[in-house]
Structure formats: C-alpha cells, structure tokens
Phi, psi and omega in degrees: 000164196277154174250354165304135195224140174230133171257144162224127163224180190295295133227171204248051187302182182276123185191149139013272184285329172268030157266348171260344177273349185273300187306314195310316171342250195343313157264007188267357185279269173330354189228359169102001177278135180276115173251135174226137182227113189270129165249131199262349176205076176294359174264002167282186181262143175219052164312308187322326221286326213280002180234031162290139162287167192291123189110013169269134165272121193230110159218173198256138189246169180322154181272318166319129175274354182265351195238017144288288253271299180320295185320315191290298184314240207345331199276330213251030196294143217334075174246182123263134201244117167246088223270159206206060178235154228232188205068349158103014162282179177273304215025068217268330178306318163300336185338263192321346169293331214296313245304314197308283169328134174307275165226156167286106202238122209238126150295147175211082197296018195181144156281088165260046199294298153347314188253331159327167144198185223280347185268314166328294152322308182283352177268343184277332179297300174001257181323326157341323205271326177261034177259142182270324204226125155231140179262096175298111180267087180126145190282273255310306205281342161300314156347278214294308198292322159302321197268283166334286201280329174088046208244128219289141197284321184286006182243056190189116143209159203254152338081089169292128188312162199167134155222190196266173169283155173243151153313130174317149182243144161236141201289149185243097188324327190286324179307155175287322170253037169255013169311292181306103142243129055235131162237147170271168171207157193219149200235050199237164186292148155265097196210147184301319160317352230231343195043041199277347184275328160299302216291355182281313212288310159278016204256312218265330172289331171288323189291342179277337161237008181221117158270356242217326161347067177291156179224126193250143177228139171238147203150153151207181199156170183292357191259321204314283153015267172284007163273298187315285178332311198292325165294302194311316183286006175259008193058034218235342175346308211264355173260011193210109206275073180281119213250013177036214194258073174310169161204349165310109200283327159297343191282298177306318163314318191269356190270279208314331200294290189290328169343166200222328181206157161234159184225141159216145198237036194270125211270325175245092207220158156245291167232084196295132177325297188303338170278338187286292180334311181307292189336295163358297203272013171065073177237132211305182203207094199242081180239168170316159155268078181229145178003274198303320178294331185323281193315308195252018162290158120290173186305348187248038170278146167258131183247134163232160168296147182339132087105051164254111201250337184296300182316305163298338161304316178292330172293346189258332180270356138333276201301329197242037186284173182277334191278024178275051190326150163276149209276134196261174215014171201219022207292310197304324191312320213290345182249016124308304179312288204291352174273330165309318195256321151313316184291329166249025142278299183319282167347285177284339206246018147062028203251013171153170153265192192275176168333162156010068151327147202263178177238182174291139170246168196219323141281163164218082195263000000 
C-alpha cells in the first residue's frame, strides 16, 4: 500500500488534539511516510506547526470551496488520507474531493455527545460510508460513536489516548511564574466546558485560607474575557497567572516541573491530554469525576463532583498537605504509548486492527 499519508485538520491552534496529531507526524516519520499536513482554516491560531518536524510539507488549502474541492482530489490522489478534526466536526463539503484517496481514516478524539444534535448524528452516520476506518481515541468517543452517531461497529476501532515519553525537565526559576510559590496549573482551552469559571471559584475559597497560593492557567478561548471579570469580581486577580497559549512544549513542560498540583473542573472531556502530561511529572491530580478524567487518572487521583467548587477546594489542600507524596511511577504510561503507537501504525498501513478494537457499548457510565 501506498505510504504517502495526508493529515487533514480544521487548525493547528494549541490544543489536545493537535498534540496528539504531532505525535502521529512523528510517528508516521519513524515508519517512513511521505507527509503531508493540510490545514483547513489558515486564519485561525496556528502556532503548534512551528514544533512539526522538520521536512513536513505543510499547506493550506483554498478558501473557495469549488478550488478546495480541486485542490483536495489532487492532493490526496491515491494516498491515505487522515482526517483529524476535533468538536465533533464534519466538514461534509469536503467528502467528494477524498473520492480520490487510497483510503480515508477519520479520528474521532472525544465524546461529543454535548455538542451534538440528532441531525448532526445523522449526517455523520451518512459519511460513514465513504470512510474505510474510523479510530476512536478512548473508549468514551467509541461509546458516542456507536450509541450516538450509530456509525457501523466493523468500520470503528478504538485506540487508547497515550503520549509519548519525553526526558524530564527542571523548572526554570527565571520564569515570571515561578515566582508564585507554591502554585497549581490547569492546562485547557478557555471554553464553557472546560469549567474555569467553577475552578476561579474554588481557587478564591482556597485563597481565604492560603493566600499566598497562585493558580497558573495555561490556555486561551472565547471565556478569557468573562474569566479575566470573574477573577476580579472574586477578588482572586492577583492571585491567578494567565499564561495564554504557551505552545512551546519545553515551555509547558517547566510550567508543570515546578507545580505543586494540576487541577481541572471540566465538565466534559474525553482523554485529556494535558492530564496524561501531569502525570509525566509526577503531579499530585485534582480533577471533576466525569468519564475521561476516569480514564486518564491514577489511583491517587482526587475526583470531585462537577462545579462542587467547595468540595474541590479541599481536595486540593488535601492533595497539597506536606504528608502527601507525589505519585511515583510511570511505568503504565510508557506501555500505553507503545500499544498506542503499534496500534495507530497498525490502522493506517493497513496491516490489522488496532490494540482493542471496538465492541458495541450500550452505556456510557
């Protein structure tokens, strides 16, 4: 089969998912694939491109939708084609250019069941059809894809989230928020899901008895605005370090190295990166009890309920008492990674299926 591989994604802003599309790079580099990664919206932020490796052929495609359609049938001419978008979109306009491709293999990163709606589902069983493969990353988004979208159980196999090792980091002291000691960080898009507005809420309930306490936010999003009001109006300004959309991954790394915790209040996730990432660092983990945090916690994780913002304040002065160890090893990550990266080698090069394939689920518990 051919080894020319074209990614397609909406853009490549700082995020989850293009961070999992960057491992794919990498690893599709390492297996000998000729790459190419189209971006679908150059007018958005697309900082991430800048950590492609080097000799990735990176373009943009037309805006015009009759000289997309062209552009695409041309680019993606007997290739595999991986589509890689993340919000639970579609882009059904593009479909007919694919026609073109060896074969198409659509990601599907999240249970966007949230986002959904039931016509929305039906265009998507739709497109099923002219998909060879779709790859659930994380049982949660196998669930949305069976139960929801209803998408045929033999084109669906799952992929657990997994990232790679990196070598250990040490905090760099010099930084503007390594001032704040001790601080937690929370690492997430700023979007009403993500529930930065509970987590300012127990941050300003910590602060009444730790003043001294920062809460480092790495992120940006449509909330940044009415999050930035909401700390002043908790009186908490001055206590909460917004680091916008670091995107540099050594950059991310040395904000987590020095942490004291990472927290997240997100009401919806599927296998959040940025939590796998915590782990890295062996960082005690103060997240919502909701499915995806499940998934990507350790055992010494503390779960609270959804927008319980009290409840989570303890957890956290909990998680950051001195007789508290930080939680050791890593051993599982690293043998995710490697079921992860046989397993989406498997997939695209068309040589089996992946690691736990998927089966019909029926809950989404």
């Amino acid at each position: 089969m051919p080894k020319h591989t074209v990614l397609i994604l909406r853009h490549f802003t700082v995020g989850g998912l293009e961070r999992v599309l960057l491992s794919h790079v990498r690893l599709l580099t390492a297996a000998g694939h000729t790459l190419t990664v189209c971006v679908l919206d150059p007018g958005r932020d697309n900082a991430l491109v800048h950590e492609l490796p080097p000799g990735t052929r990176l373009v943009t495609a037309p805006r015009n939708r009759l000289r997309r359609a062209a552009y695409l049938h041309h680019l993606v001419r007997d290739t595999t084609v991986l589509l890689q978008f993340g919000d639970g979109r579609l882009y059904p306009s593009i479909r007919p250019a694919l026609t073109s491709a060896h074969r198409v293999i659509r990601f599907c990163h999240s249970d966007y069941s949230h986002l959904r709606t039931r016509a929305k589902n039906a265009l998507d069983r739709a497109l099923t059809r002219s998909e060879d493969t779709i790859v659930a990353v994380g049982g949660r988004s196998t669930r949305f894809l069976l139960d929801d979208v209803q998408a045929p159980a033999h084109k669906v196999t799952t992929l657990t989230n997994a990232i790679e090792p990196r070598d250990p980091v040490q905090p760099d002291p010099h930084q503007p928020w390594a001032k704040h000691r001790p601080y937690v960080v929370a690492v997430q898009s700023l979007y009403p899901h993500k529930g930065h507005d509970a987590l300012l809420r127990a941050h300003a309930h910590l602060t009444r008895t730790h003043p001294d306490l920062q809460l480092v936010v790495i992120g940006d999003g449509d909330q940044s605005i009415p999050l930035r009001a909401l700390a002043t109006t908790l009186g908490i300004a001055d206590k909460v370090t917004w680091l916008g959309a670091v995107w540099h991954h050594d950059l991310v790394d040395r904000v987590l190295a020095g942490a004291s915790a990472f927290v997240s209040m997100s009401r919806f996730e599927g296998v959040p990166i940025s939590v796998l990432e915590a782990r890295r660092h062996h960082l005690p983990l103060v997240l919502t009890d909701i499915p995806g945090h499940r998934d990507a916690a350790d055992p010494t994780t503390r779960l609270v309920t959804v927008d319980d913002h009290e409840a989570f304040a303890q957890a956290v002065l909990d998680a950051l008492a001195p007789d508290n160890p930080r939680p050791a090893g890593t051993t599982d990550l690293d043998l995710a990674w490697e079921r992860y990266a046989e397993g989406f080698l498997a997939v695209v090069e068309g040589t089996g299926p992946a690691t736990g394939s998927a089966t019909p689920a029926r809950s989404r518990g």
